[in-house]
C-alpha positions in Angstrom: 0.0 0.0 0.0 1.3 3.6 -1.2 2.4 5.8 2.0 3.9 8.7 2.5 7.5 9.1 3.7 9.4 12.3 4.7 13.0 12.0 3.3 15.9 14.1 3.7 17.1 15.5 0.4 19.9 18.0 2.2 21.8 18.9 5.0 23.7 22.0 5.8 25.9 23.2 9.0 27.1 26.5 10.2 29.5 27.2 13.4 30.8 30.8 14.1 34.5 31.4 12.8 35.4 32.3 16.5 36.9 29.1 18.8 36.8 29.3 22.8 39.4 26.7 23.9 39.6 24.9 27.0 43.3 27.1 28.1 41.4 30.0 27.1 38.3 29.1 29.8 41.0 28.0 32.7 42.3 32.2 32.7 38.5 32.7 32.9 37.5 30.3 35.7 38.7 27.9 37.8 39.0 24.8 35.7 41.3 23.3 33.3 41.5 21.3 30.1 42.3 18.3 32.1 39.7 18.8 34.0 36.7 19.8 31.6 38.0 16.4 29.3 38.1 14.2 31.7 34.4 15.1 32.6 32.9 16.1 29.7 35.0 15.2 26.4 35.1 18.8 25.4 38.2 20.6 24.3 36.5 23.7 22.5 33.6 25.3 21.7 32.6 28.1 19.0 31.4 31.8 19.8 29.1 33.8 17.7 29.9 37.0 17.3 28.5 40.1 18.8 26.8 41.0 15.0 26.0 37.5 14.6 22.1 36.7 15.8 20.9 33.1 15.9 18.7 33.6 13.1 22.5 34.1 11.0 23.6 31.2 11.9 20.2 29.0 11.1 20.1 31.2 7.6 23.5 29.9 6.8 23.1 26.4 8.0 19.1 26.2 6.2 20.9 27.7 2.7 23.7 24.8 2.6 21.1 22.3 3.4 18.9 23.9 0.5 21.5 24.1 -2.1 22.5 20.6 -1.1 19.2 19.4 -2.0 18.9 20.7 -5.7 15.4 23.0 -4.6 14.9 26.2 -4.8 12.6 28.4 -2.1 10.2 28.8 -4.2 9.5 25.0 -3.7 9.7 25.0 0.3 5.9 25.8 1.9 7.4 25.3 5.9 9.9 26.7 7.8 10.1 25.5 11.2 13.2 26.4 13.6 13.6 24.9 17.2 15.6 27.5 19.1 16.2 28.4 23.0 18.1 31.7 22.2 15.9 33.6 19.5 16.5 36.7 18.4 13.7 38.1 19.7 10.9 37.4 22.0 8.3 37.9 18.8 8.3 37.7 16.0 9.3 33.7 15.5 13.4 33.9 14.6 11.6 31.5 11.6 10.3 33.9 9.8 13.0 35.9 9.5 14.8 32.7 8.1 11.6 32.3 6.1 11.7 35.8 4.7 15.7 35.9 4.2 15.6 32.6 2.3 13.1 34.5 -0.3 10.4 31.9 1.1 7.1 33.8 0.4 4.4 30.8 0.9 3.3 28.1 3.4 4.3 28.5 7.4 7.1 29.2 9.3 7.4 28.9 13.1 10.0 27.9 16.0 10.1 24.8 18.4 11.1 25.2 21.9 12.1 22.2 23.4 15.4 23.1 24.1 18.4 20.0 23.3 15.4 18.1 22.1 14.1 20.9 19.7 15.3 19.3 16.9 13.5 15.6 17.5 10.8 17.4 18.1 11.2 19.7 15.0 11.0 16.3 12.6 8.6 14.5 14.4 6.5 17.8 13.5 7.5 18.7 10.1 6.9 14.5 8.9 3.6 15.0 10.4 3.1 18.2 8.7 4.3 16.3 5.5 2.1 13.6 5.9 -0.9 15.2 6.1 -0.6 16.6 2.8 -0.4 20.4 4.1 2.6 20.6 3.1 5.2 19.1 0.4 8.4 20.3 1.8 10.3 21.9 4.8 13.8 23.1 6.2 14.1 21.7 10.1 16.6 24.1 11.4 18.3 23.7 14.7 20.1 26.9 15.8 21.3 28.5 19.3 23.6 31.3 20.6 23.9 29.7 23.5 26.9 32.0 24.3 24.6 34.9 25.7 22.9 32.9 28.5 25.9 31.0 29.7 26.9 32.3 33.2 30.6 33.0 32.7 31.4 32.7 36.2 29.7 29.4 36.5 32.3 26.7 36.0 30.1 23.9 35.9 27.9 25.1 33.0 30.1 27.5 31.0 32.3 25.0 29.9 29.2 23.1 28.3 28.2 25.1 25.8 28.5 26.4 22.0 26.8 27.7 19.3 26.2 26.9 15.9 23.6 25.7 13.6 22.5 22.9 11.5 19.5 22.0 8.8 17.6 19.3 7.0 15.4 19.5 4.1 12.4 17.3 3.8 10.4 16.3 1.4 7.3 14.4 1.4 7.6 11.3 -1.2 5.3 8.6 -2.0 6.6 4.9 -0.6 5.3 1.3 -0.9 5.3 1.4 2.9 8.3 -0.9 3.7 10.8 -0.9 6.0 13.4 -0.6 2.9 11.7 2.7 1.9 13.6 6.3 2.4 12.9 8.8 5.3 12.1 8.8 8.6 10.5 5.3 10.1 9.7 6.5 13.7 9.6 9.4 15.9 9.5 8.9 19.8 8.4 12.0 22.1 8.7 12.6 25.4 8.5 14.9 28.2 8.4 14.9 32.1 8.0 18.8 33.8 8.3 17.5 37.4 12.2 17.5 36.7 12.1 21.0 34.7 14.5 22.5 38.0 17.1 20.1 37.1 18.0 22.2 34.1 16.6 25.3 33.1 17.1 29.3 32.7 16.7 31.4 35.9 14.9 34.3 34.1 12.4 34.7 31.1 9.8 37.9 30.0 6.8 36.4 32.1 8.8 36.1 35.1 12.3 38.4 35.7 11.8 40.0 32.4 15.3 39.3 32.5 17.3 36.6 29.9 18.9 34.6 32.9 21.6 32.4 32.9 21.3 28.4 32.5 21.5 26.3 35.9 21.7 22.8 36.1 22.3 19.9 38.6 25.0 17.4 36.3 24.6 14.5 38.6 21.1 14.5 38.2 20.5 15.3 34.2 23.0 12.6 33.6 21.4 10.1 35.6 18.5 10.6 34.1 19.6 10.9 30.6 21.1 7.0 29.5 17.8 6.0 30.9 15.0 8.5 29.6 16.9 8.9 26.1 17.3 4.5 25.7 13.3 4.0 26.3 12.6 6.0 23.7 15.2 4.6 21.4 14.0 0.4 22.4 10.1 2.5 21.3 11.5 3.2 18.0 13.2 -0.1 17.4 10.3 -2.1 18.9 7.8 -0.4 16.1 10.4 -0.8 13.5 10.9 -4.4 14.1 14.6 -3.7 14.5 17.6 -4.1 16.5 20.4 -2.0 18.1 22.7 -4.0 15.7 21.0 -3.1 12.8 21.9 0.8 13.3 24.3 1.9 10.8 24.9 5.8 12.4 23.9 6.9 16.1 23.8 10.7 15.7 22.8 11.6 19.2 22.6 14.8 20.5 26.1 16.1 21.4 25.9 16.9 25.5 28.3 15.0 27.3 31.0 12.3 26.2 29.6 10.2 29.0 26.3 10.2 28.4 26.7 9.2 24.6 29.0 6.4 25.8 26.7 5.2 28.9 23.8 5.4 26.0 24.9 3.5 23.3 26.1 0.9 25.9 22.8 0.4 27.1 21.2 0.2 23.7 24.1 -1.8 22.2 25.0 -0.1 19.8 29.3 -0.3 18.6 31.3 2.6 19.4 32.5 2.9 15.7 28.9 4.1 14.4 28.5 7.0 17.2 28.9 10.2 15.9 30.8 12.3 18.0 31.1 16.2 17.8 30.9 17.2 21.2 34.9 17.5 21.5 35.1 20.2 19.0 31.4 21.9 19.4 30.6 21.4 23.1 26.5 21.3 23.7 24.9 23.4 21.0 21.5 22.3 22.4 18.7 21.9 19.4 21.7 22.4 16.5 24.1 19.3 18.3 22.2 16.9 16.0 22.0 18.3 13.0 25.7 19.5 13.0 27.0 15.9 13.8 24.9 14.6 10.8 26.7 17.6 8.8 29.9 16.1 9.9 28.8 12.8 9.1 27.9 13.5 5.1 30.6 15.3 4.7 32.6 12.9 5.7 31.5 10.6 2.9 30.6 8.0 5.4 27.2 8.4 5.1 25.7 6.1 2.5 22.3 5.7 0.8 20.0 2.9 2.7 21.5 2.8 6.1 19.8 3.4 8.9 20.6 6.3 10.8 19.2 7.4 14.3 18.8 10.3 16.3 18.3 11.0 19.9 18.3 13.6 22.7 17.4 15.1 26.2 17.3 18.7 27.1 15.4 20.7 29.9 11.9 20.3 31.0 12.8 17.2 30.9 12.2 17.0 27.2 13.6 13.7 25.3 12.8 11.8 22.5 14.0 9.8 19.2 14.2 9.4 15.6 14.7 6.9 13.5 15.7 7.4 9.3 16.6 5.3 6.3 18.8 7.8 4.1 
């Protein structure tokens, strides 16, 4: 039976030319690149730049993932960008990537679901796709997370990056099997009885201040290989598959350890985790999308396999994604 399947026909990346090395952090704080490795697996980060807003760096991601694909604007109808630093309160930092693309029909809004923003993003735009709304999108994931980052803070400033990554999709008629292109499953979860485990002290409906991020590390991590691997068994479980029949684990790109405690529990071989997190630190809702950047440009990245995607952010938010390329 004919179904509809949302593939990815691009992928594009963007990180800010500035770097923010660990050495550069210890004359800031009181930490060291020892120390910040050994915990984390991060030895730098990128910084945007004072002139750069977040809405930059998802424009210049969303065009390489557009050129990539061989369409044009005129031929994408949604725009949807999942974001936890946007430019501005209102309007939606999407439309401005909307209207700077020279995108003049369909939707464009943003996703707030923090490290998970970009799960949540695809699990949208395929069901946007599938309805027959819409024929094809650009899933940006995009974050300054620079400007909310207490730099005094030495357990969270180390953490975090920015940058920006994107997807096309496009909705395509399939024969409904397994075999077929684009994304199988999608996974969503969330949990707000843990949202003061990680989570900005400020916002306009209650300092009317930006605040900085807070977050307890014991307690997100221990959380985290467990919340983000019963999503991921959900997607297998519909799929009929196994962790063995993964070809790439593009997770999202927070901690060294909890990539490694993940895939261990799932089973999945060190060899097909995708790991970014050394060079970009925690970009939040862009960590996934810039690893699968890496990935394709790589060349490893090969029609037909089977590539999955997971993350957890604040709220708790979590959640997966599982695609045939």
């Amino acid at each position: 039976m004919s179904k509809i399947r949302s593939i990815i026909r691009g992928v594009g990346g963007y990180l800010p030319k500035r770097v923010l090395t660990n050495e550069e952090l210890s004359q800031m704080v009181d930490t060291s690149d020892e120390w910040i490795k050994e915990r984390t697996g991060i030895s730098q980060r990128h910084i945007a730049a004072d002139d750069e807003m977040t809405s930059d760096l998802a424009l210049a991601a969303a065009k390489q993932a557009l050129d990539r694909s061989g369409l044009k604007p005129i031929d994408i109808d949604l725009v949807i960008m999942a974001t936890t630093t946007p430019d501005h309160t209102f309007p939606a930092s999407a439309v401005t990537v909307q209207a700077k693309l020279g995108i003049h029909q369909g939707a464009a809004f943003d996703m707030q679901a923090v490290c998970s923003g970009f799960v949540y993003g695809l699990a949208t735009a395929d069901s946007l796709l599938k309805s027959g709304g819409y024929r094809r999108a650009i899933v940006i994931g995009a974050e300054t997370l620079s400007r909310i980052v207490d730099w005094t803070d030495r357990s969270t400033c180390v953490l975090f990056g920015d940058g920006a990554g994107a997807v096309v999709l496009e909705a395509e008629e399939s024969n409904g099997e397994l075999s077929d292109r684009g994304i199988i499953t999608s996974h969503l979860r969330s949990d707000g009885r843990y949202r003061c485990k990680l989570f900005v002290d400020g916002g306009p409906g209650t300092s009317q201040q930006v605040g900085h991020i807070r977050m307890e590390g014991r307690e997100v991590f221990k959380h985290a290989v467990t919340k983000i691997a019963s999503t991921i068994h959900m997607s297998l479980e519909q799929a009929g598959l196994k962790s063995e029949d993964i070809d790439w684990f593009v997770p999202h790109q927070a901690n060294k350890r909890i990539l490694d405690g993940t895939a261990k529990r799932i089973g999945i071989s060190p060899e097909k985790i995708v790991v970014t997190v050394d060079k970009h630190a925690n970009t939040s809702a862009a960590s996934i999308p810039l690893a699968l950047n890496e990935l394709y440009q790589s060349g490893r990245l090969q029609a037909g396999q089977l590539v999955l995607f997971e993350a957890m952010g604040g709220g708790f938010t979590w959640g997966s994604t599982l695609v045939r390329w």
